[in-house]
N, C-alpha and C positions, 0 to 999 in steps of 0.2 A: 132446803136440799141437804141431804146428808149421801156423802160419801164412803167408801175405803178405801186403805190405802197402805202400804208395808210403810213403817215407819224409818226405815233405811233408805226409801226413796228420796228424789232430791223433793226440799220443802218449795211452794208453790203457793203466791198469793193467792190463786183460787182454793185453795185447801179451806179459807175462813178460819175458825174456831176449833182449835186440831185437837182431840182426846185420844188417852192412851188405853185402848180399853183390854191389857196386857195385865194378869194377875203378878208375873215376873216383869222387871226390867229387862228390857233389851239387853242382849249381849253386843259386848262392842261399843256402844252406842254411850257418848258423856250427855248428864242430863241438860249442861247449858248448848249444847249440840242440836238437841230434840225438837226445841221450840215447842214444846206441848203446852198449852193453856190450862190441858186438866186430867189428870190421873186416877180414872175411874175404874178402881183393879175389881172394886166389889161386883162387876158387872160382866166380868170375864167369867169361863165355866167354873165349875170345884172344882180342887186340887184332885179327888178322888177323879171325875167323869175326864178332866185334862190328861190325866198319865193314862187313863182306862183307853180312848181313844188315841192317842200318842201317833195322831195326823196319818192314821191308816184307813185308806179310802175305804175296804170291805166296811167299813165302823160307822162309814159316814151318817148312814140312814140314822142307826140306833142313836148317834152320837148326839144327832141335829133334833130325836125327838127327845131326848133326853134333856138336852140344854135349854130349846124352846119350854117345857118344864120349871127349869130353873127359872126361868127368865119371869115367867108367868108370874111367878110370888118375888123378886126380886127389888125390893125398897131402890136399888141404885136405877133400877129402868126409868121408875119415876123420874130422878134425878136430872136423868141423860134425854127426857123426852120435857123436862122444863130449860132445860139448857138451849133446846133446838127451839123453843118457844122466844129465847131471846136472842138467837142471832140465825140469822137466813142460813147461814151456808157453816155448818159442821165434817169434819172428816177425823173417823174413827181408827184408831191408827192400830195396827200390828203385826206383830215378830215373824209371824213364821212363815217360811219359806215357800209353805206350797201356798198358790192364788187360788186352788179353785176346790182346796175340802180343808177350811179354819171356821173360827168360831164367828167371826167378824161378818162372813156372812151370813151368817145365821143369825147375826146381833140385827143385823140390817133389816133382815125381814120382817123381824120381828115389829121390831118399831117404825117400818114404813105399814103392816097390819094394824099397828096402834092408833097412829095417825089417824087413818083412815074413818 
């Protein structure tokens, strides 16, 4: 099972094996706070397509087929889909503030597409 989750939420045994998948660190946030297992920035969007989008919904479409994109040639997806390989329940954690147009969802789709 894989999750998301804003990583300012309160931490939650059900969360399992929790990744920060945040090219930046949390603002706010101390890293013995986090409880993060694993720090996976390379798998967050480019700095360029992140500021390009700057979490404006008009954007969303371009953004998510742009990022899907990335993600496609992206060495760390690997990573992130051998991770889910050795523990059942993963939750991908991140910053920003809006729930329903971030990258995390898009990370999500991707790798439950992968799966499959």
């Amino acid at each position: 099972m894989i999750k998301i989750k804003r990583v300012y939420e309160p931490i939650s045994k059900d969360d399992g094996f929790r990744i920060l998948v945040d090219r930046l660190w949390p603002r706010g946030l101390k890293k013995e706070d986090a409880h993060i297992q694993l720090w996976l920035k390379e798998v967050s969007p480019s700095t360029e397509l992140r500021k390009w989008f700057d979490h404006q919904p008009q954007k969303w479409e371009v953004f998510k087929k742009n990022y899907l994109e990335e993600l496609a040639t992206n060495k760390a997806t690997k990573e992130l889909l051998n991770v889910h390989e050795t523990k059942p329940t993963i939750t991908l954690l991140y910053a920003a503030h809006d729930q329903q147009y971030n990258h995390a969802l898009v990370l999500l789709e991707f790798l439950k597409r992968e799966m499959d």
